[in-house]
FIVO-337549 format. One line per 3 residues: number of its first residue (from 1); their letters; for each residue x, y negated, z negated of C-alpha. Coordinates in steps of 0.5 Angstrom, whole numbers, plus 2048, in hexadecimal, padded with zeros to 3 digits. Layout:
N
NUM	A	X,Y,Z  ...
//
This chain:
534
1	XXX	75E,7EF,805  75C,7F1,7FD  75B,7EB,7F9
4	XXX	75C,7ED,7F1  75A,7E7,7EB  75E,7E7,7E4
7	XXX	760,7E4,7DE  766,7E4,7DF  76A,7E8,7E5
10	XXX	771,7EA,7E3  775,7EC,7E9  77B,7F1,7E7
13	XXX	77A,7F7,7E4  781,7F7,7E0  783,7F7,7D9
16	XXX	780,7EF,7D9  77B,7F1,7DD  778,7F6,7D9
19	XXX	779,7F3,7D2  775,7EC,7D6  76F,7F0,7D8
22	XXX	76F,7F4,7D1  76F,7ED,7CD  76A,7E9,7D1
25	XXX	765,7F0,7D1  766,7F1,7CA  763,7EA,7C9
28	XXX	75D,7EB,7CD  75F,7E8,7D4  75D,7EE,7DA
31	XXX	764,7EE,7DE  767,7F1,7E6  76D,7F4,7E5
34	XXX	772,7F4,7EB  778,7F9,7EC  77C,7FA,7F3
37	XXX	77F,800,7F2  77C,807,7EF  77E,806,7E8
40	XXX	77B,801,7E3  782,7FF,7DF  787,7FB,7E3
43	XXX	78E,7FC,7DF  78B,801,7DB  788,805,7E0
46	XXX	78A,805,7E8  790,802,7E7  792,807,7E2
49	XXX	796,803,7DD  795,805,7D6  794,800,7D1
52	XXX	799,7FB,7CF  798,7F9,7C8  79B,7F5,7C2
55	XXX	79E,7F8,7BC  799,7F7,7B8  792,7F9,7BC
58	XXX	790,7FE,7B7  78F,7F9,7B2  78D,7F4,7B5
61	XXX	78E,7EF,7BB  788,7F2,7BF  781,7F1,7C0
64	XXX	77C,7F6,7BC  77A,7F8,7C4  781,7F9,7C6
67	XXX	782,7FE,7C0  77B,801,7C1  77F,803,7C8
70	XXX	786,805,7C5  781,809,7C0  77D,80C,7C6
73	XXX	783,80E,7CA  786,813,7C4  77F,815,7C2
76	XXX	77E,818,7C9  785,81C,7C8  783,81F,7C1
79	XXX	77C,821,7C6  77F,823,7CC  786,825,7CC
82	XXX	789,82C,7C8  78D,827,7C3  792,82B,7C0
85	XXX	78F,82A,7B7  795,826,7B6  793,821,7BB
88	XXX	78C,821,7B9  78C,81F,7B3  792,819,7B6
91	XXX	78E,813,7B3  792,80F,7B9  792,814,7BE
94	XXX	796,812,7C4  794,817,7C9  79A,816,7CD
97	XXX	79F,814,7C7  7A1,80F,7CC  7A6,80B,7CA
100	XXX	7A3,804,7CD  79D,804,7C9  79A,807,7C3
103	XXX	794,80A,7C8  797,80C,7CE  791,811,7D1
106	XXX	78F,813,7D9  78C,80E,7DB  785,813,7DE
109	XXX	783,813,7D5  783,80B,7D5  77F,80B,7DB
112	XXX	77A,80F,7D8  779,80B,7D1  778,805,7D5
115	XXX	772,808,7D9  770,80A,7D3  770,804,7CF
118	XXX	76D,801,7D5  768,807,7D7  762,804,7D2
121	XXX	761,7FE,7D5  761,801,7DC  75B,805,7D9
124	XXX	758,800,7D6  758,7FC,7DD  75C,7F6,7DA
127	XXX	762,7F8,7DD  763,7F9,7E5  76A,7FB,7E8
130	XXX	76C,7F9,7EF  771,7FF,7F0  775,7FF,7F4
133	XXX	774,7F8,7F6  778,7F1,7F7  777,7EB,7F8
136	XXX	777,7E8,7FF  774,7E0,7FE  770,7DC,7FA
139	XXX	76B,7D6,7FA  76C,7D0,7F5  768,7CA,7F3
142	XXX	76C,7C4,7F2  770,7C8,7EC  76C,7CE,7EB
145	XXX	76C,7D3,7EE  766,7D6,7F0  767,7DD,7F3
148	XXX	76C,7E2,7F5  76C,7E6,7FB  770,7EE,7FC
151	XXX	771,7F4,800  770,7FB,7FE  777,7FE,800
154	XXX	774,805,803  76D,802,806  76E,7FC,807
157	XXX	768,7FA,805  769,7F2,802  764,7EF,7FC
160	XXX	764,7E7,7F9  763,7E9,7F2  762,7E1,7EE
163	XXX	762,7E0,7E8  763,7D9,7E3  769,7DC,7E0
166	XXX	76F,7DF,7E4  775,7E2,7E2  77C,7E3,7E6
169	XXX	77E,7EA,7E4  782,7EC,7E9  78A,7EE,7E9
172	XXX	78B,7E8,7ED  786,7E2,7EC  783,7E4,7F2
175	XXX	77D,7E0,7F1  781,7D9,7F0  782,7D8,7F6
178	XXX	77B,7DA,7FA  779,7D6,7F5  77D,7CF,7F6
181	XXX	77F,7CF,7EE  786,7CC,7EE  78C,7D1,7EC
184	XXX	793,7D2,7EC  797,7D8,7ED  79E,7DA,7ED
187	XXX	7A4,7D6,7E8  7A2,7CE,7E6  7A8,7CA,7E6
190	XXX	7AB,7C8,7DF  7A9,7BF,7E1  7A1,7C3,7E1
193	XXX	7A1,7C7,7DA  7A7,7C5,7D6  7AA,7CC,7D6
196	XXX	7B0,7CF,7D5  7B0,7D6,7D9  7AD,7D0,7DF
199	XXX	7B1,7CF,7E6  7B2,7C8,7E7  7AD,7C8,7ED
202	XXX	7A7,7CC,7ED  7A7,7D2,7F1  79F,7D4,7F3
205	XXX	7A1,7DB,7F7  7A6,7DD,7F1  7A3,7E2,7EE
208	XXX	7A4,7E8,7EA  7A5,7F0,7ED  79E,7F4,7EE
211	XXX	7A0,7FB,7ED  79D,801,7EF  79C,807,7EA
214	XXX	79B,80E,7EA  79C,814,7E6  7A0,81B,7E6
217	XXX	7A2,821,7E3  7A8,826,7E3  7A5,82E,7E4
220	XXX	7A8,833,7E9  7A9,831,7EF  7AB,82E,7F4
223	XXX	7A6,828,7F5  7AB,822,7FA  7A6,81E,7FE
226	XXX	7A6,81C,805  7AC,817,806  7A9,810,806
229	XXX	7AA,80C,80C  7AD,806,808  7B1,80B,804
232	XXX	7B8,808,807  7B6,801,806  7B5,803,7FF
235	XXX	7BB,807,7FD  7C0,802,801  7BB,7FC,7FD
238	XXX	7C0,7F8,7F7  7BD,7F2,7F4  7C3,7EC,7F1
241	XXX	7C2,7EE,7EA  7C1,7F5,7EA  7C7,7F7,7E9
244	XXX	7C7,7FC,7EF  7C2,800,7F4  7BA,7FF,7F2
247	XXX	7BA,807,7F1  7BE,808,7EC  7BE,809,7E5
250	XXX	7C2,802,7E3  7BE,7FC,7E3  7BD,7F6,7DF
253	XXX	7BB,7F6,7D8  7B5,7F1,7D7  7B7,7EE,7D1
256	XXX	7BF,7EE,7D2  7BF,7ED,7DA  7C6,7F2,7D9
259	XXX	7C6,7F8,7DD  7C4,7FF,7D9  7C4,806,7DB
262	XXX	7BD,80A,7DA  7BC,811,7D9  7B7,815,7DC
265	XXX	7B6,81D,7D8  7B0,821,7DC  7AC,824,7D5
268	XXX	7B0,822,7D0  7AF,828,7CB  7AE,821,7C5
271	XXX	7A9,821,7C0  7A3,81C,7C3  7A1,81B,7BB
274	XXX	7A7,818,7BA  7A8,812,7BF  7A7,80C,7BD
277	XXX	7A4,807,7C2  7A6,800,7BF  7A8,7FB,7C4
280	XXX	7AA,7F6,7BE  7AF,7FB,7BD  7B1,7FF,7C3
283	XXX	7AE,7FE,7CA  7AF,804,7CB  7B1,805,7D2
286	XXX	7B7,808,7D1  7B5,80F,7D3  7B0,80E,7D9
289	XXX	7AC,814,7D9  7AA,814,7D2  7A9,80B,7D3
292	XXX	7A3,80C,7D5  7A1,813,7D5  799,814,7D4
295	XXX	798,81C,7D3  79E,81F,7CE  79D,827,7D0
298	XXX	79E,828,7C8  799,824,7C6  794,82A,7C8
301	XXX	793,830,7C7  798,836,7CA  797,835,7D1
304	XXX	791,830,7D3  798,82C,7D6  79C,82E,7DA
307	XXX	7A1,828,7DA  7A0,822,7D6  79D,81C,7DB
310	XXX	7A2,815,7DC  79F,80F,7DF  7A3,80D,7E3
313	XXX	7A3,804,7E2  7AB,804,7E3  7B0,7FD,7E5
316	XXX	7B0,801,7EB  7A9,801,7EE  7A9,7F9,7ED
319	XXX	7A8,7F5,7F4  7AA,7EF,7F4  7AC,7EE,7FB
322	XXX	7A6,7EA,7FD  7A0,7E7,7F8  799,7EB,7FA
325	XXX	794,7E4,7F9  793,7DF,7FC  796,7E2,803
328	XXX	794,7E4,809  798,7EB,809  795,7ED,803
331	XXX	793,7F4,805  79A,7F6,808  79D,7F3,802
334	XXX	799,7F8,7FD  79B,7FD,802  7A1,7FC,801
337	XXX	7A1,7FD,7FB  79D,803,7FB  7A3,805,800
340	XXX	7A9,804,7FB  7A5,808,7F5  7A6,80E,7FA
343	XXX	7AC,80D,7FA  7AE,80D,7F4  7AB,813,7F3
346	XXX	7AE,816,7FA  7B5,814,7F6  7B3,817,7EF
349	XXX	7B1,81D,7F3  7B8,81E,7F7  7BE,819,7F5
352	XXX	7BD,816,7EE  7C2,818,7EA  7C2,81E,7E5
355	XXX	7C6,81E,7DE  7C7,825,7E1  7CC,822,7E5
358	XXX	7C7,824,7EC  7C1,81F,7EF  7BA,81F,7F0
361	XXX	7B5,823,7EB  7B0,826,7F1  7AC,828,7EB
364	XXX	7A9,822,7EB  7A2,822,7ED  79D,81C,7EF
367	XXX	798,81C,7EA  792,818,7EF  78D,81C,7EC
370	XXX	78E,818,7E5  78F,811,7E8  789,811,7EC
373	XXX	78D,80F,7F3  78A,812,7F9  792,812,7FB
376	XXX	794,815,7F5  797,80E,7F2  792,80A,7EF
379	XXX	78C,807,7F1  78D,800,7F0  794,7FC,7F0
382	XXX	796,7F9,7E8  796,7F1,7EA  79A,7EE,7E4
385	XXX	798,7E6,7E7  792,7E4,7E9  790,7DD,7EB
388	XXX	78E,7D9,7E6  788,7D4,7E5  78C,7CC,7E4
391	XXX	788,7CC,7DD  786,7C7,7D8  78C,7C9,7D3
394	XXX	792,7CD,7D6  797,7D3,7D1  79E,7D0,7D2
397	XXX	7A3,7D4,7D0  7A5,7CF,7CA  79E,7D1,7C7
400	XXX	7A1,7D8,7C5  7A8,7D9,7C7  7AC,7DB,7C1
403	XXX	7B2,7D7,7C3  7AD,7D2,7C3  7A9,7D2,7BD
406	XXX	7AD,7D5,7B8  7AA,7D8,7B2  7A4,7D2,7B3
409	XXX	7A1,7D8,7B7  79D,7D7,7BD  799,7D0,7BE
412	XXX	792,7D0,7BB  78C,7CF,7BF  786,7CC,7BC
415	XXX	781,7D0,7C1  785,7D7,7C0  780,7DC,7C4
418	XXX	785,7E2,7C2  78C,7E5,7C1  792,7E8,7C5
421	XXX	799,7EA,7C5  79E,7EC,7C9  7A6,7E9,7CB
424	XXX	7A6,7E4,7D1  7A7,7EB,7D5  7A8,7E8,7DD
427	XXX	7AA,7EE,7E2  7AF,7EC,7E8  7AC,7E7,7EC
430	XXX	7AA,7E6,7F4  7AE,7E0,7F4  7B5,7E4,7F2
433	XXX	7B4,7E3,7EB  7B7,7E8,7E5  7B3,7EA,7DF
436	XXX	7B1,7E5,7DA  7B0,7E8,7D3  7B0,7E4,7CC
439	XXX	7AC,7E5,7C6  7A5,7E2,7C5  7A2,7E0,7BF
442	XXX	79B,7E4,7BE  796,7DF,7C2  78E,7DC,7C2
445	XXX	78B,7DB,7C8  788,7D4,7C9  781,7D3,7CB
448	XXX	784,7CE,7D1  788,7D2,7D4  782,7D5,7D6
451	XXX	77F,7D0,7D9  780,7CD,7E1  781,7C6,7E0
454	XXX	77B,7C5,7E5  777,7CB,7E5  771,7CC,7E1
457	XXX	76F,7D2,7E1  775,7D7,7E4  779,7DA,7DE
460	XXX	77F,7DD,7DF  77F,7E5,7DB  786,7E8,7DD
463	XXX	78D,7E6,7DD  78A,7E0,7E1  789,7DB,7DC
466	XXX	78D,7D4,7DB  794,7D8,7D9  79A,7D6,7DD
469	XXX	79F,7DA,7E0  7A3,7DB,7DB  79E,7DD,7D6
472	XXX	79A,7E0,7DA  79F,7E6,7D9  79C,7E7,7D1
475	XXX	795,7E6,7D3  794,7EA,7D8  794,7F1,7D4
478	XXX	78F,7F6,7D2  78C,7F3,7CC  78D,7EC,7CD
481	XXX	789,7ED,7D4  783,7F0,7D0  783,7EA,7CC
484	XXX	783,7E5,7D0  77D,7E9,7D4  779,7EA,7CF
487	XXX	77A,7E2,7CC  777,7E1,7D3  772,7E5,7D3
490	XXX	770,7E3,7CC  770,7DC,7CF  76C,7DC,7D5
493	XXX	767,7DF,7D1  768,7DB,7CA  766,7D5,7D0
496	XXX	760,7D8,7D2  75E,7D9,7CC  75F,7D3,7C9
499	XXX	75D,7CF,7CF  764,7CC,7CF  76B,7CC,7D3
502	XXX	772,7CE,7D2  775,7C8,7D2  770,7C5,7CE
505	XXX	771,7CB,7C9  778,7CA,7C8  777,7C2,7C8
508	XXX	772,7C2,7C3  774,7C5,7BC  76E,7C7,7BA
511	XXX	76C,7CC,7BF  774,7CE,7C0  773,7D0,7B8
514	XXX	76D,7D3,7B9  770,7D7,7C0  776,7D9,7BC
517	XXX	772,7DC,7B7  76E,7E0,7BB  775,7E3,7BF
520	XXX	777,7E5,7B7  771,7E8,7B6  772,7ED,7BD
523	XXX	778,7EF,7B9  77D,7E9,7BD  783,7E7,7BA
526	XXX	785,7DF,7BA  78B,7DF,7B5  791,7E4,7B4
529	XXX	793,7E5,7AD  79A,7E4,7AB  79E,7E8,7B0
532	XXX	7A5,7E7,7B3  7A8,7E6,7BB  7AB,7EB,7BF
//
């Protein structure tokens, strides 16, 4: 068994992961950096779902380091790719001119602007990375914990890697319970948080949908996959609130729960430099194809692109028909999941419905070689939810909400270590539960919900830190999950190098000023500018 010493060992090479890692190093510390699947990234990357983003992103709202890796990501296009002269000089270029993002993009270009921000520190030999690797146990002192324990996917092989400072960064918390540090997960109830959207009881295994992505395109041909084995069971599927069968193109629509149609055109022949992707404004799901397309064949030269590229992340790849954490069936549970994707597929390939008046687009091709995934889908499921740490201080939905606040904006906190923005934007849950949808106000990111209310030395640096299931549903986006990983990994190594702790610097105004003047001059925002809810 291999035994490896850091500063700081960050186990989950995700978004929060890698922004963790880049933050601790860029202040001195040596860092072991953990990834369980192939590609560094997480919802980015191997789970392939481009970035969700603000109205505002690019203005501001962002951390200088998220921005250099939305800068990194179009510089490698204007690079590499046969960029039509139009798109070229395009200052925000969007790459798939999708309509859920400003930057929709293949989810192989971010992976290489991450390795690349990252590859100094390799060579420098203050970074290793452990890939792919997860964590199997972990080892504590009273409320320390003092080594971390994982398997190599493909050889077996297990090392320790110990460390004075370890964050979580996994999709799921994975390290809260190996290490005995307190959590929650699921709906807490309306008597434990006071919220309005809460149950009345609490309901731990109610948790958000988990989806499976993949991504297409339409050439000639006729790409139809093998049948699925679950496919009848999917086809026949008809949740309450759907307003008819799961595969079809009505469902819910989030914000207003009534049931909408969508459409669903191969290669529109649109103008990509047109496409307004601005969810303040529009969703921009009205057209499926086009919602979350990552390559607009029109943006390229004559030829490069056979067919545009559309990521499928769509309400009907959601599985809620059971939670994947904390169960013993978590597997079979994923698989499933994995298996509905194909079915959807198998159903646009032979059965949706056409405008034409037919079914099924044969021409649809599985586009593995873009996600990464060994069956073609992507590598990794999306896990909206992941457990969270009972914190020093929990984000309440009546801390942002509009409905709530009004025109006061979101509740200020004192140790702000950053900014987000997104709506309450909850997916169908395991417990039966429809969409939950309302206007946020733009939100800091306090310094407590960062810290385990017993735990010294674990940090949470993904969508695990003190939030609730509610508004879990707005800090569990891209740029949000960066912020709070690099606010962690700033942390971790700002109390390594002050000789002090994390609850000491949020109890001490002094060293939190200090702290805070750090993180501004790594390029974090702690206070938005007066901008509206959506």
């Amino acid at each position: 068994m291999k035994e490896i010493t850091a500063d700081v060992l960050v186990v989950g090479g995700g978004l929060g992961g890698v922004a963790a890692a880049l933050a601790a190093l860029r202040a001195g510390r040596t860092v072991v950096l953990t990834e369980e699947f192939d590609w560094i990234g997480g919802q980015l990357t191997s789970q392939a779902v481009p970035p969700d983003e603000h109205s505002w992103v690019e203005q501001f709202g962002v951390t200088a380091s998220y921005r250099a890796l939305r800068d990194g990501i179009r510089d490698y296009y204007r690079r590499y790719y046969p960029l039509t002269d139009a798109a070229r000089r395009w200052v925000h270029l969007n790459p798939g001119a999708g309509g859920v993002s400003r930057l929709c993009h293949e989810p192989a270009v971010a992976k290489a602007v991450l390795e690349a921000m990252l590859q100094p520190y390799r060579g420098g030999g203050r970074l290793r990375v452990l890939q792919p690797w997860r964590a199997t146990a972990a080892e504590s002192d009273g409320d320390r914990v003092t080594s971390v324990t994982g398997r190599h996917r493909d050889t077996g092989e297990q090392t320790v890697v110990t460390a004075r400072y370890v964050l979580d960064a996994t999709e799921t918390g994975e390290l809260l319970p190996l290490t005995g540090t307190e959590y929650v997960t699921g709906f807490e109830s309306q008597d434990d948080t006071g919220e309005p959207s809460a149950p009345a009881t609490a309901q731990p295994a109610n948790m958000q949908a988990v989806s499976v992505c993949f991504a297409i395109d339409h050439v000639d041909g006729d790409h139809t996959i093998d049948r699925p084995n679950s496919y009848g069971f999917w086809r026949a599927y008809t949740p309450p609130f759907w307003g008819g069968p799961l595969l079809s193109w009505r469902s819910p629509h989030p914000r207003t729960l009534e049931i909408s149609e969508r459409s669903f055109t191969p290669n529109p022949d649109d103008d990509p430099l047109g496409v307004v992707a601005d969810q303040r404004l529009n969703p921009g799901d009205a057209n499926l194809w086009t919602f979350r397309r990552i390559a607009a064949r029109n943006l390229f030269t004559p030829g490069a692109y056979a067919s545009d590229i559309s990521l499928v992340n769509w309400p009907m790849i959601d599985y809620f028909e059971a939670p994947v954490i904390d169960v013993p069936d978590a597997d079979e549970q994923l698989a499933r999941a994995r298996e509905l994707s194909m079915s959807v597929l198998y159903w646009l390939q032979t059965e949706a419905p056409r405008p034409d008046g037919g079914t099924g687009f044969p021409g649809l091709r599985l586009r593995g070689d873009v996600t990464g995934g060994g069956d073609g889908l992507a590598q990794a499921p999306y896990v909206r939810e992941s457990r969270r740490i009972l914190a020093d201080y929990t984000i309440v939905e009546q801390d942002l909400s509009h409905a709530v606040r009004g025109d006061k904006g979101s509740v200020t906190y004192a140790d702000s270590v950053g900014v987000g923005m997104y709506r309450i934007d909850l997916h169908p849950s395991t417990g039966g539960d429809t969409y939950i949808d309302v206007p946020s106000s733009p939100f800091q990111i306090p310094l407590g919900a960062l810290l385990p209310r017993r735990v010294e030395n674990l940090l949470p640096a993904a969508k695990n830190l003190g939030t609730t299931h509610i508004t879990n549903g707005c800090y569990r986006l891209h740029p949000v999950e960066w912020n709070i990983g690099e606010a962690a990994g700033a942390l971790a190594a700002f109390c390594l190098n002050e000789g002090t702790t994390p609850r000491a610097v949020r109890e001490d105004p002094s060293r939190l000023a200090d702290f805070q003047s750090r993180l501004t001059a790594d390029g974090v925002e702690l206070a938005w500018p007066d901008v509206t809810a959506y």
